[in-house]
N, CA and C of each residue as an Amber inpcrd file, in Angstrom:
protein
   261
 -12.0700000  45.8710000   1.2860000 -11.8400000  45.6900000   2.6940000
 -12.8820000  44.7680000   3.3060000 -14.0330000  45.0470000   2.8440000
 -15.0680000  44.3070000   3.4910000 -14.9230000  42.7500000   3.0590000
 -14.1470000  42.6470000   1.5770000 -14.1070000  40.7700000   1.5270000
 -13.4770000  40.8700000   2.6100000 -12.0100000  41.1950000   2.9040000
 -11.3370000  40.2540000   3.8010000 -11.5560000  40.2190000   5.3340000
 -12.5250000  40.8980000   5.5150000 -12.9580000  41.0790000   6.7520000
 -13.9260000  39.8430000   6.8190000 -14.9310000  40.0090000   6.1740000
 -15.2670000  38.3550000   5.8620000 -14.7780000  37.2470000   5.7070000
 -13.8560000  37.1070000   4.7270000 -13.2190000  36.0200000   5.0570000
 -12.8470000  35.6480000   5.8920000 -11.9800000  36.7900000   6.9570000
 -11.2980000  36.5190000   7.9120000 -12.0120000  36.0450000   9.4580000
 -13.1260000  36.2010000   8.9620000 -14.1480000  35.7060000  10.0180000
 -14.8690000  34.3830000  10.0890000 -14.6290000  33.9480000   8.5370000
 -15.2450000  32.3660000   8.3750000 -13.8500000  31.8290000   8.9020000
 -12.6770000  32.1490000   8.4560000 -11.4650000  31.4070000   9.0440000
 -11.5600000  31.4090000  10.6320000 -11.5470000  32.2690000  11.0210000
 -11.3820000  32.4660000  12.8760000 -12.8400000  31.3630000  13.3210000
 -14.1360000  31.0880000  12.5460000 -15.1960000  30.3280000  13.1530000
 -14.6550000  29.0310000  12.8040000 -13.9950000  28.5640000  11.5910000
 -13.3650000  27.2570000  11.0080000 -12.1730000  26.9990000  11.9670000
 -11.5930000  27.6610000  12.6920000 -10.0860000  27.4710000  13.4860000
 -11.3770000  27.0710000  14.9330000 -11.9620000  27.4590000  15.1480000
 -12.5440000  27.3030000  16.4030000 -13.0240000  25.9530000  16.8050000
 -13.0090000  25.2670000  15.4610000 -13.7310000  23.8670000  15.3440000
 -12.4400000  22.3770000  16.7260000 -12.6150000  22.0980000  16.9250000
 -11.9490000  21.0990000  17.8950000 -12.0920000  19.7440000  17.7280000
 -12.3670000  19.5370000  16.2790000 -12.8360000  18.1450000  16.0530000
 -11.4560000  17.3700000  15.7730000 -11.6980000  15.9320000  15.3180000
 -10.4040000  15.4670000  15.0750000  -9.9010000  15.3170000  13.7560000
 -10.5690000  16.3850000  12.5320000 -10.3530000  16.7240000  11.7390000
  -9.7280000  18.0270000  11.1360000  -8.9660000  18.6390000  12.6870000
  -8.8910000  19.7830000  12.7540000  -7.3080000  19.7920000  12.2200000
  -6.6920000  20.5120000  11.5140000  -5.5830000  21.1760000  10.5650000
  -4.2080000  21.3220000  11.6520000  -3.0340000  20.6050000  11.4410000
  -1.6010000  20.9090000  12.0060000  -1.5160000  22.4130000  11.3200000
  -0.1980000  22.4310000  11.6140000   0.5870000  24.1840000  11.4390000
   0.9500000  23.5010000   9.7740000   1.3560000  22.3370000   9.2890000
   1.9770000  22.4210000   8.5530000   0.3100000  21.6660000   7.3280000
  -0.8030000  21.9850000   7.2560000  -1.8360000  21.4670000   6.9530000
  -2.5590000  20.5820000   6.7160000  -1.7200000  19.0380000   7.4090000
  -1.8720000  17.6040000   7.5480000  -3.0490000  17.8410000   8.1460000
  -3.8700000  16.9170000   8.2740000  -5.3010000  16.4200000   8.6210000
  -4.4900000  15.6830000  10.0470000  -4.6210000  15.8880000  11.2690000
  -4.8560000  14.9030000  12.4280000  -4.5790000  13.6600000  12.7480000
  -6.2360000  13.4180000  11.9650000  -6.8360000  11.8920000  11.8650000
  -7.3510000  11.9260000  10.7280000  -7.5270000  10.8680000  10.4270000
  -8.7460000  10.2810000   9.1430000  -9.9610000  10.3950000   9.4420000
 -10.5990000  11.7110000   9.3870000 -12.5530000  11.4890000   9.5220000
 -13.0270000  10.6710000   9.2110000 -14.2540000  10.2790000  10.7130000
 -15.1790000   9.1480000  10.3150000 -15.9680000   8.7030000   9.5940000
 -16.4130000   9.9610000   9.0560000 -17.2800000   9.8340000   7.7480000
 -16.2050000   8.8290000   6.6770000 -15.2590000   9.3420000   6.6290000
 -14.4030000   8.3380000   5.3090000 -14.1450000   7.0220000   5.9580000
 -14.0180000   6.6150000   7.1980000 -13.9310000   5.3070000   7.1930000
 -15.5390000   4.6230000   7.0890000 -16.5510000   5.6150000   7.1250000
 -17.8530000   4.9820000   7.1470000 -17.6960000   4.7790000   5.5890000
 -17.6320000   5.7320000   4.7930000 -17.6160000   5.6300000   3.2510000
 -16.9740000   4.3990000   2.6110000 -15.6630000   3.9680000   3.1990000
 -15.1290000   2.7540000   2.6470000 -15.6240000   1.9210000   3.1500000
 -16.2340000   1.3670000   4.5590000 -16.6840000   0.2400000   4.9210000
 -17.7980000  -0.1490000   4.3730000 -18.3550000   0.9520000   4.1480000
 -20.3520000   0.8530000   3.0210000 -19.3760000   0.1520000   1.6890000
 -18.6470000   1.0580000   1.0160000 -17.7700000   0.6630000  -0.1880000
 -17.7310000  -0.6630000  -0.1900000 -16.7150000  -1.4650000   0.9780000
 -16.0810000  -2.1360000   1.0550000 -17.9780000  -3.6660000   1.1250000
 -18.6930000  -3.4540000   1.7360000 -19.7160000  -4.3270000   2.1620000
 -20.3980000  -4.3080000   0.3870000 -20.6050000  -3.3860000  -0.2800000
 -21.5210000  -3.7400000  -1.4510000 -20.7120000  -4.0800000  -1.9160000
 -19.1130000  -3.9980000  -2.3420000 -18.6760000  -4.7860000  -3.5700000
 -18.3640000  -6.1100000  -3.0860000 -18.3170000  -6.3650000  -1.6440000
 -18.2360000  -7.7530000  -1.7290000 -19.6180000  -8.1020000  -1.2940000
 -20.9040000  -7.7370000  -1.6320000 -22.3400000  -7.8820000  -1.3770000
 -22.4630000  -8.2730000  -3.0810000 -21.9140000  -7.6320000  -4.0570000
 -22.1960000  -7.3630000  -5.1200000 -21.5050000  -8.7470000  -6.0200000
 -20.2470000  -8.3240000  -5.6880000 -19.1700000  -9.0470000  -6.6710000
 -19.0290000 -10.3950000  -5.9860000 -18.8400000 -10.9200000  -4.9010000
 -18.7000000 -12.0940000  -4.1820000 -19.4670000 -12.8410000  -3.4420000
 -21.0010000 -12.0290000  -3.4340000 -22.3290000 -12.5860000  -2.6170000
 -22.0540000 -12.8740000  -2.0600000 -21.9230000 -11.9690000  -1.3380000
 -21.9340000 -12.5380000   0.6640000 -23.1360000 -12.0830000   0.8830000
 -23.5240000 -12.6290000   2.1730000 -25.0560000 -12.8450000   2.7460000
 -24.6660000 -11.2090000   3.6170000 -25.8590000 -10.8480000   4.3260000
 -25.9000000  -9.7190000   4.9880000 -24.8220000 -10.1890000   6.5600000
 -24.8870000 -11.0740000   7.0010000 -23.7510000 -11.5840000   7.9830000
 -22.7120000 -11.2260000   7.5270000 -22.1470000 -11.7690000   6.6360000
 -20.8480000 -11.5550000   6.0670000 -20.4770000 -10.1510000   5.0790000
 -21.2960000  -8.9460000   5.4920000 -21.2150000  -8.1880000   5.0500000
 -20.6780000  -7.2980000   6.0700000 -21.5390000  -7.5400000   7.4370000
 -21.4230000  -7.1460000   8.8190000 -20.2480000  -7.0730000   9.1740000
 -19.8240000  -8.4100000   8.7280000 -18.4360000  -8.8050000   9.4340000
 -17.2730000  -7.9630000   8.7520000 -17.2580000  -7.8980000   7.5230000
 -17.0070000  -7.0050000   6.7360000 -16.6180000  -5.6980000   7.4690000
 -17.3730000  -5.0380000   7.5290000 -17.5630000  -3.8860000   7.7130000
 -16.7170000  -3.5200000   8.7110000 -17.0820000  -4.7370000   9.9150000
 -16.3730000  -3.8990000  11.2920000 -14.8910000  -4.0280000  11.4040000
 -14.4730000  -5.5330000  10.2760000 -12.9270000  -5.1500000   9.8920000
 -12.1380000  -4.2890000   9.6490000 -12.9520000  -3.7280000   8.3050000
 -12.8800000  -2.8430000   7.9360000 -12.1990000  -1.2880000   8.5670000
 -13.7830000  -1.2710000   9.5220000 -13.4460000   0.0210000  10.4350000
 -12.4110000  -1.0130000  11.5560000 -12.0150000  -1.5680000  11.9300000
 -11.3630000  -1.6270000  12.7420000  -9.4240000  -1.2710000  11.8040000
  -9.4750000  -2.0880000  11.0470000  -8.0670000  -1.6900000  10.2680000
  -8.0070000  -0.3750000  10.4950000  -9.0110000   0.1470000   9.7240000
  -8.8420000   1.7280000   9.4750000  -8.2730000   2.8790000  10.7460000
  -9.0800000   2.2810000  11.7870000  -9.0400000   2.8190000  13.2600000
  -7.5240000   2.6850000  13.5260000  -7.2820000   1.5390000  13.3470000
  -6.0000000   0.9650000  14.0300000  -4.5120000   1.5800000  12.8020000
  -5.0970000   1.6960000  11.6540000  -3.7160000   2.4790000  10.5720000
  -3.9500000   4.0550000  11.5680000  -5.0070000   4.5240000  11.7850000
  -5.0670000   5.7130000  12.1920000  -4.4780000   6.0320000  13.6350000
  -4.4620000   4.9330000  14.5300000  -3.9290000   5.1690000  15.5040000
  -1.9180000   5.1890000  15.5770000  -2.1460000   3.8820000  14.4300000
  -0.1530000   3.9400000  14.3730000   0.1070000   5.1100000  13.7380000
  -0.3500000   5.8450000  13.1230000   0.0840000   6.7870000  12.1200000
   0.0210000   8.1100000  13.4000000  -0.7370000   8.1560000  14.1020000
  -0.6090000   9.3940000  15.0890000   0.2700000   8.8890000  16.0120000
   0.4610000   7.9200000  16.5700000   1.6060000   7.3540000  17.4580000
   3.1520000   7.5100000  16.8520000   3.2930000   7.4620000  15.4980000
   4.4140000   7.3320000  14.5710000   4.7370000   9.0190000  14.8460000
   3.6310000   9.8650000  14.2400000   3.9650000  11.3150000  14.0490000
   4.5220000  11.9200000  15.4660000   3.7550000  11.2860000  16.7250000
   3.9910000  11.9520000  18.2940000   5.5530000  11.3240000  18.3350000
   5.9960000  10.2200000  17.8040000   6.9660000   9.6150000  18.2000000
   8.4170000  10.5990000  17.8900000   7.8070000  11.0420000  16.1660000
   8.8700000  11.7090000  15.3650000   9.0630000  13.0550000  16.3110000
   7.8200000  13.1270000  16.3930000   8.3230000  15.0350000  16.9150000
   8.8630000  15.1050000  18.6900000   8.5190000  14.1940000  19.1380000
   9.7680000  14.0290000  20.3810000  10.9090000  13.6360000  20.2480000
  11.3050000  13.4740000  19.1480000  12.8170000  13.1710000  18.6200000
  13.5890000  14.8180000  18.1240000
């Protein structure tokens, strides 16, 4: 008894969270956390730092593409889902 009483208490503090990583009914993720678009844009700057020598400018530039694509797949993809479920 006492696990699930525990458990059931890390779940109710994890549901409380309001971030934009927070869980649909059906267990889709929201949005894409920022941490992962930070992770690919670092990704994305050393292999072309690495493999294609680009200067630290053109790494920059890189980067904010990067996060900007990412931002912007993330925004059509929540615009797409709001679209479906008013249908």
């Amino acid at each position: 008894m006492d696990s699930t009483d525990s458990s059931n208490s890390s779940n109710s503090s994890n549901s409380s969270d309001t971030s934009n990583t927070s869980n649909t009914s059906n267990g889709e993720v929201k949005s894409l956390p920022f941490a992962v678009t930070l992770v690919v844009s670092a990704a994305t700057a050393v292999v072309c730092g690495e493999l294609f020598g680009f200067p630290w400018w053109q790494r920059l530039i890189t980067v904010v593409v990067v996060v900007m694509a990412l931002e912007g797949v993330n925004q059509a993809v929540g615009r797409a889902r709001a679209r479906r479920r008013s249908f």
